[in-house]
C-alpha positions as CSV (number, residue, x, y, z in Angstrom):
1,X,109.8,-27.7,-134.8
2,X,108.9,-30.2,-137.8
3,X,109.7,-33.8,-136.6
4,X,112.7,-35.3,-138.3
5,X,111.9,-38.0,-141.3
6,X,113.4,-41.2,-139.1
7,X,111.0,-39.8,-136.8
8,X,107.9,-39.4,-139.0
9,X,108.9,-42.9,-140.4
10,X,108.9,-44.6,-136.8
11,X,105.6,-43.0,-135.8
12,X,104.4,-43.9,-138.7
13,X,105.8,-48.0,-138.5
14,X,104.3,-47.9,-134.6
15,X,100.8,-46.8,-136.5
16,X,100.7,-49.9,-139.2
17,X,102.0,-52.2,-136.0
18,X,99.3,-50.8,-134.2
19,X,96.7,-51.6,-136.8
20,X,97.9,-54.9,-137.5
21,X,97.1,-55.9,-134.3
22,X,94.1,-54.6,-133.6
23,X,92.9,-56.5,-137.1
24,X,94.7,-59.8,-135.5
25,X,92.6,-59.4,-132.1
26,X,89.3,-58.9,-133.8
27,X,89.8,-61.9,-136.6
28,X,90.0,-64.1,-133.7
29,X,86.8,-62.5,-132.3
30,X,84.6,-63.3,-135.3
31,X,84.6,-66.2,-138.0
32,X,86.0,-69.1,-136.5
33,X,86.8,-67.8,-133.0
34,X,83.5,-67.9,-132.6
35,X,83.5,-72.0,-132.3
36,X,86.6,-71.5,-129.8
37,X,84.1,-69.0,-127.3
38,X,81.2,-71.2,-127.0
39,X,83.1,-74.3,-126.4
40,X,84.4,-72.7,-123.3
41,X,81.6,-71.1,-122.1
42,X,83.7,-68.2,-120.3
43,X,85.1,-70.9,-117.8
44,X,87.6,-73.1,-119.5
45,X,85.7,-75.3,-120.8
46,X,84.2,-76.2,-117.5
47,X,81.2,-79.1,-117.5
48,X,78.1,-77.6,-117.1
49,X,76.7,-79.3,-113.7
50,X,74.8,-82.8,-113.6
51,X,70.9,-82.3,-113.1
52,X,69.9,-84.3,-110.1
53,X,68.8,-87.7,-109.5
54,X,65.8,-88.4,-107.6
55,X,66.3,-92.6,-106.0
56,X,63.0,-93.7,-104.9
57,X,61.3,-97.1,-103.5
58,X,59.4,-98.4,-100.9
59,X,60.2,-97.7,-97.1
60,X,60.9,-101.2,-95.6
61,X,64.2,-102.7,-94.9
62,X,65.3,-104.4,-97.9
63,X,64.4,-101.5,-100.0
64,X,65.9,-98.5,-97.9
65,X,69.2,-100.3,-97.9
66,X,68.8,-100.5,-101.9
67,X,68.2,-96.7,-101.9
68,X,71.1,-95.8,-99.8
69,X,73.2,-97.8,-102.2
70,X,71.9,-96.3,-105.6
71,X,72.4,-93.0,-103.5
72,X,75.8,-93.6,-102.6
73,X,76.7,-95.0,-105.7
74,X,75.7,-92.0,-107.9
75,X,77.1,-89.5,-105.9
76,X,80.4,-91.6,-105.9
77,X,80.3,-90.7,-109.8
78,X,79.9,-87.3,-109.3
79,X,76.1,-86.9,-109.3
80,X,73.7,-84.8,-107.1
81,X,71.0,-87.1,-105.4
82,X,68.4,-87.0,-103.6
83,X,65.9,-89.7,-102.1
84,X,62.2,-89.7,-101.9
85,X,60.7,-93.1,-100.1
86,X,57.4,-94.0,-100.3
87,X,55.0,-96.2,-98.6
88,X,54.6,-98.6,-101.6
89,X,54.5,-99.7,-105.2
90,X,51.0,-98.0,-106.1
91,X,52.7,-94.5,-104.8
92,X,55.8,-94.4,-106.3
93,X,54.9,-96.1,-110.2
94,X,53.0,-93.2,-111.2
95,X,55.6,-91.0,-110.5
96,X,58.4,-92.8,-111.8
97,X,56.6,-92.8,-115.2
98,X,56.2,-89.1,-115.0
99,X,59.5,-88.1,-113.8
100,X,59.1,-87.3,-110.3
101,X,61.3,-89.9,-109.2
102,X,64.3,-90.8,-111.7
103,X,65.3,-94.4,-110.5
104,X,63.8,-97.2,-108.1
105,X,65.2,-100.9,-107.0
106,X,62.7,-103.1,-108.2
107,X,61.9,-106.6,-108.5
108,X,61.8,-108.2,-111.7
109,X,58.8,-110.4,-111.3
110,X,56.2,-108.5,-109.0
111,X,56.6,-105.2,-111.3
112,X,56.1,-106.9,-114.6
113,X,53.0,-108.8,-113.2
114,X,51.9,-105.1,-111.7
115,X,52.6,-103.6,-115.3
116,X,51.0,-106.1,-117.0
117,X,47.5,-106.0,-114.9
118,X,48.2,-102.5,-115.9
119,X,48.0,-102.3,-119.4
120,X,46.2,-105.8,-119.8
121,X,43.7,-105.6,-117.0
122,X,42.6,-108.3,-113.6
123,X,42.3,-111.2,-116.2
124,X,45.6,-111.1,-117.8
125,X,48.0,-114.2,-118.3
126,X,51.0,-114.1,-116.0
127,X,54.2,-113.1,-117.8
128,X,56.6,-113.6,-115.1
129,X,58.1,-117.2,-114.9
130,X,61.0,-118.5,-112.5
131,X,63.2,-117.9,-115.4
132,X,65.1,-114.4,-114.7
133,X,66.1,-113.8,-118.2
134,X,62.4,-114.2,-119.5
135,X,61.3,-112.3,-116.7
136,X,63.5,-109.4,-116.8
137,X,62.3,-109.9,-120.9
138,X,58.8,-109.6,-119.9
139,X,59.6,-106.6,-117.7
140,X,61.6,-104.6,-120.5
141,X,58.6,-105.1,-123.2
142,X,56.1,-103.1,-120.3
143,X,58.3,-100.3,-119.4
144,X,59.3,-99.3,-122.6
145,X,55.5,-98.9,-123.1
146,X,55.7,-96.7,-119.7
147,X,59.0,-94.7,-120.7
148,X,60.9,-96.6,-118.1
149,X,64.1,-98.6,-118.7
150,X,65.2,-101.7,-117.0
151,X,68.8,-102.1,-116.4
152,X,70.9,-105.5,-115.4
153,X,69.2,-107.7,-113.1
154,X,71.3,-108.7,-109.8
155,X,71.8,-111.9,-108.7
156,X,70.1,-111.0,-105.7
157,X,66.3,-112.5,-105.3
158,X,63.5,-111.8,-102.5
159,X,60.9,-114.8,-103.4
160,X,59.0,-117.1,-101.1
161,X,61.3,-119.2,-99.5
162,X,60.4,-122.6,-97.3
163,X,62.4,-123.6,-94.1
164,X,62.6,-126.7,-92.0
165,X,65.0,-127.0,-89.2
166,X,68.2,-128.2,-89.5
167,X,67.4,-131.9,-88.0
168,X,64.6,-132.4,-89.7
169,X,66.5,-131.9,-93.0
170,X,69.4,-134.0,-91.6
171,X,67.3,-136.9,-90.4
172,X,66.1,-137.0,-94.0
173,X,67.9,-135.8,-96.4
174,X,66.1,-133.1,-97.5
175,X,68.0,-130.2,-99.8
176,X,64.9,-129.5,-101.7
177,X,61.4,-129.3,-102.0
178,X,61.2,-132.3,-104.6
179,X,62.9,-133.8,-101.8
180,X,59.8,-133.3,-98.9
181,X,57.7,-133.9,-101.4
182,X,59.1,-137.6,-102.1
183,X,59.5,-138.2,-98.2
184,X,55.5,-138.3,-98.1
185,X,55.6,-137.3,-94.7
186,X,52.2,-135.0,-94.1
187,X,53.1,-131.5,-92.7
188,X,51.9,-128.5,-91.3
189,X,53.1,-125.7,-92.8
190,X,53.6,-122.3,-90.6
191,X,52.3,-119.8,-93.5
192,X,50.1,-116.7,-93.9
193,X,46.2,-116.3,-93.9
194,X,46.2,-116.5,-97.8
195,X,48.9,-119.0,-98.3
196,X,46.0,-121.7,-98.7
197,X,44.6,-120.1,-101.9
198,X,47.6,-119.3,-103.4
199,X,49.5,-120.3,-106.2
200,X,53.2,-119.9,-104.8
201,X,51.8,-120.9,-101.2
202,X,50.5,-124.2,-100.2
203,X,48.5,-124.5,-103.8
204,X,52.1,-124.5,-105.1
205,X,53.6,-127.0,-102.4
206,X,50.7,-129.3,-103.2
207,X,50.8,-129.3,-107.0
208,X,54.2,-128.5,-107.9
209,X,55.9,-130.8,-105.5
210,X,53.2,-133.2,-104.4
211,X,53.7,-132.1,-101.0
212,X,51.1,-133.3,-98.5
213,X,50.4,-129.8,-96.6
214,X,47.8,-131.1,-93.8
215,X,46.9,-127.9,-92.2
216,X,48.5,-124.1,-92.2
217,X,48.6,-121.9,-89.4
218,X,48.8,-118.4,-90.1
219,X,51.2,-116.9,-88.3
220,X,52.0,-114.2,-91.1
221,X,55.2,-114.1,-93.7
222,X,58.6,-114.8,-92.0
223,X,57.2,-113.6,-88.6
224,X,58.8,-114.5,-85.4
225,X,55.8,-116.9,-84.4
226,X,56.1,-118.5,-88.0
227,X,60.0,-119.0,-87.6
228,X,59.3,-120.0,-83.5
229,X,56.6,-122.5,-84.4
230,X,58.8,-124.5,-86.8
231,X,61.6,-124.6,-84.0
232,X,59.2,-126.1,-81.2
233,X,58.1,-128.0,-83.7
234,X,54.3,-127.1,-83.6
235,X,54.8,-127.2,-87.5
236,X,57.7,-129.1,-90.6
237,X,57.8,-126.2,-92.7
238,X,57.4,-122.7,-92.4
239,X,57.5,-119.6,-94.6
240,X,59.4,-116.8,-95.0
241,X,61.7,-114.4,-97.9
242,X,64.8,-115.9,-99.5
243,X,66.7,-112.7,-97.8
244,X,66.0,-113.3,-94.2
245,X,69.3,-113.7,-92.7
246,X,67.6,-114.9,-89.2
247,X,66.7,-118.2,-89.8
248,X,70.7,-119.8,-89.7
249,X,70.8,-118.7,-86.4
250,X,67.5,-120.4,-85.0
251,X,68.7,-123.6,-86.7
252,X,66.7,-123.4,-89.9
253,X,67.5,-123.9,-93.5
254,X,65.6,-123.4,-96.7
255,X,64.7,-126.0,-99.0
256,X,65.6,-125.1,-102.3
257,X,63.1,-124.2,-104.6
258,X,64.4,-126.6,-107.5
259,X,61.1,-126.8,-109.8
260,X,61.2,-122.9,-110.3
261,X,57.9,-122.7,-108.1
262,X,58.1,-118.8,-107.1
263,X,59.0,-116.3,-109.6
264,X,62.4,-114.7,-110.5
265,X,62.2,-111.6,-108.1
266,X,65.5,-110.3,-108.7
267,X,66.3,-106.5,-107.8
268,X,66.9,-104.8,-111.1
269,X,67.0,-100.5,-111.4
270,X,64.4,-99.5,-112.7
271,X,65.1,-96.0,-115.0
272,X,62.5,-92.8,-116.4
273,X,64.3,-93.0,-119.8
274,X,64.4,-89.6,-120.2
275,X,65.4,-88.2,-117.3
276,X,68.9,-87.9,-115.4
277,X,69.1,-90.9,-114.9
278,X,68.3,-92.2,-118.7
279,X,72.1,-92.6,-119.5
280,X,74.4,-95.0,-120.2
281,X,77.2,-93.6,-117.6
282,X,74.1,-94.0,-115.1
283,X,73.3,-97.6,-116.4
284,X,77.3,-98.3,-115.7
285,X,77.1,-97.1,-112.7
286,X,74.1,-99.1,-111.0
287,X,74.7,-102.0,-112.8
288,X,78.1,-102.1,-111.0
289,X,75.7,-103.5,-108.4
290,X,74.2,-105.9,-110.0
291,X,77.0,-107.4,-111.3
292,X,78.4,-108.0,-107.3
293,X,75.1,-108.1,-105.2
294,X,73.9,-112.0,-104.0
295,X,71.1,-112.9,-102.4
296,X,73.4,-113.8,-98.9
297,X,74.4,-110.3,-99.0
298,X,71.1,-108.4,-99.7
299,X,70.2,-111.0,-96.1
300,X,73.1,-109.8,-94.0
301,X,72.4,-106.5,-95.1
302,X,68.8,-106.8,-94.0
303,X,70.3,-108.4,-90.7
304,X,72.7,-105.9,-89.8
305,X,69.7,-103.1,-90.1
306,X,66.9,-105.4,-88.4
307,X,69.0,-107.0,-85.7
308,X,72.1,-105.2,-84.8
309,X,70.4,-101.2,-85.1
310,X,72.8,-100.1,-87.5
311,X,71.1,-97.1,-89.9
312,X,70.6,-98.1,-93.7
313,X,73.1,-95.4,-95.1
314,X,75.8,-96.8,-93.3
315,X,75.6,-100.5,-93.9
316,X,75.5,-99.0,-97.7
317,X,78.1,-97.9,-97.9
318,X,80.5,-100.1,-95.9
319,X,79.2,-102.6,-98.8
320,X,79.8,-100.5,-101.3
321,X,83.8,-100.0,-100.3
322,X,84.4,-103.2,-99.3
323,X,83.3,-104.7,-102.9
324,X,85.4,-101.6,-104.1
325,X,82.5,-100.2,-106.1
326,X,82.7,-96.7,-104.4
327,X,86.3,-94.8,-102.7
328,X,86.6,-95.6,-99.3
């Protein structure tokens, strides 16, 4: 039986519907659907996922707490990290420059002097000054050279630092090393096996400050023996690093280094520029640190590890959330 003319006219409407929208689906497939596809990526529009972050540094105190605190820090903003500690400076330079390792804590003065013996050789005129803005400068100029980046420099300093007990400085008034060096009083000074020869050392005390150092025993850098001697009294002044939270409690105090003698070593991140960790939402992120992190706390930090046995990740990151730089 021959269909009916309504029904020949329907079919035939259901046909051209038909077609229209199979010409509607495939203009959004081509031309400028195509814009609309790549942007999502077939998952929404998802993020494609971070690369990882390689923290390095050196392996004593001081520096594994840094490490656990870029670490913690990172992957508080989402990153992937992981950590790769080294014996020392000469191990992990070379492959921070290449890559290897993404981001280290550093300190401002003693990498720009090793840079600059680098690419200037033994004989090379110091660049590093108790200034931290010059410094960090000086710094900036020699990476960029290397490919690395230097980031904000913390408050925060590890330099020579010279004690006397808390008596000694009461009896005479002493904040400062311009102060002992006014008092005239000959001392012995409880130092290291080099400290005689060297410029931030006894030459330093004796030139600088006109301080009259009559003999040093060498006892080694912020040892117990260094800190004990001063206490008994065996020696005035004694020799340790401007983060050693230990000496308060044996009734010692540092004299304040107000003549710029030692050099501004203040922890600064240290960045491979092209790597993960080249960014600016990195840079935010660690310089979060440095705009919070003093040289008291980097020395109760140290303390906490040393003395009281508590593991580097987890003094990190009880920092971290009480300064409210990571969630809790």
């Amino acid at each position: 039986m021959r269909p009916s003319l309504t029904s020949s006219r329907m079919t035939s409407s259901r046909l051209l519907l038909g077609a229209l929208g199979l010409t509607l689906v495939l203009s959004a497939c081509g031309g400028g659907g195509g814009d609309a596809f790549s942007e999502g990526e077939g998952d929404g529009g998802a993020a494609a996922p971070r690369e990882t972050i390689t923290v390095g540094g050196a392996t004593f105190t001081e520096s594994a707490v840094m490490i656990e605190m870029y670490k913690a820090l990172l992957e508080d903003g989402g990153y992937t990290v992981e950590v790769k500690p080294v014996e020392n400076r000469e191990l992990y330079a070379p492959e921070l420059e290449s890559g290897t390792i993404d981001v280290v804590p550093e300190y401002a003065a003693t990498m720009a002097e090793f840079l600059n013996l680098e690419a200037n050789g033994p004989d090379a005129e110091p660049v590093a000054t108790g200034e931290v803005d010059e410094t960090v400068e000086a710094l900036r100029t020699l990476a960029k050279d290397k490919g690395l980046e230097v980031l904000e420099p913390a408050e925060a300093a590890n330099q020579n630092a010279f004690f006397v007990t808390e008596d000694f400085a009461s009896q005479n008034s002493l904040t400062t090393l311009s102060d002992l060096g006014e008092l005239g009083q000959p001392v012995v000074l409880a130092g290291t096996q080099e400290c005689p020869e060297r410029p931030k050392c006894q030459l330093g005390l004796e030139q600088v400050y006109g301080i009259d150092v009559t003999e040093n025993l060498p006892l080694g850098f912020g040892s117990v023996q260094n800190k004990q001697a001063v206490v008994e009294g065996d020696a005035q002044l004694g020799l340790a690093g401007t983060t050693d939270a230990t000496l308060e409690g044996l009734g010692l105090v540092v004299l304040e280094d107000d003549k710029k003698l030692q050099n501004a070593d203040n922890l600064v991140p240290l960045v491979h520029a092209e790597g993960p960790a080249g960014t600016e939402e990195v840079a935010d992120v660690l310089n979060s640190l440095s705009g919070e992190l003093t040289t008291e706390d980097l020395g109760e930090l140290n303390r906490r590890v040393d003395e009281d046995r508590e593991q580097a990740a987890d003094v990190a990151r009880d920092y971290l959330t009480e300064k409210g730089l990571i969630g809790s």
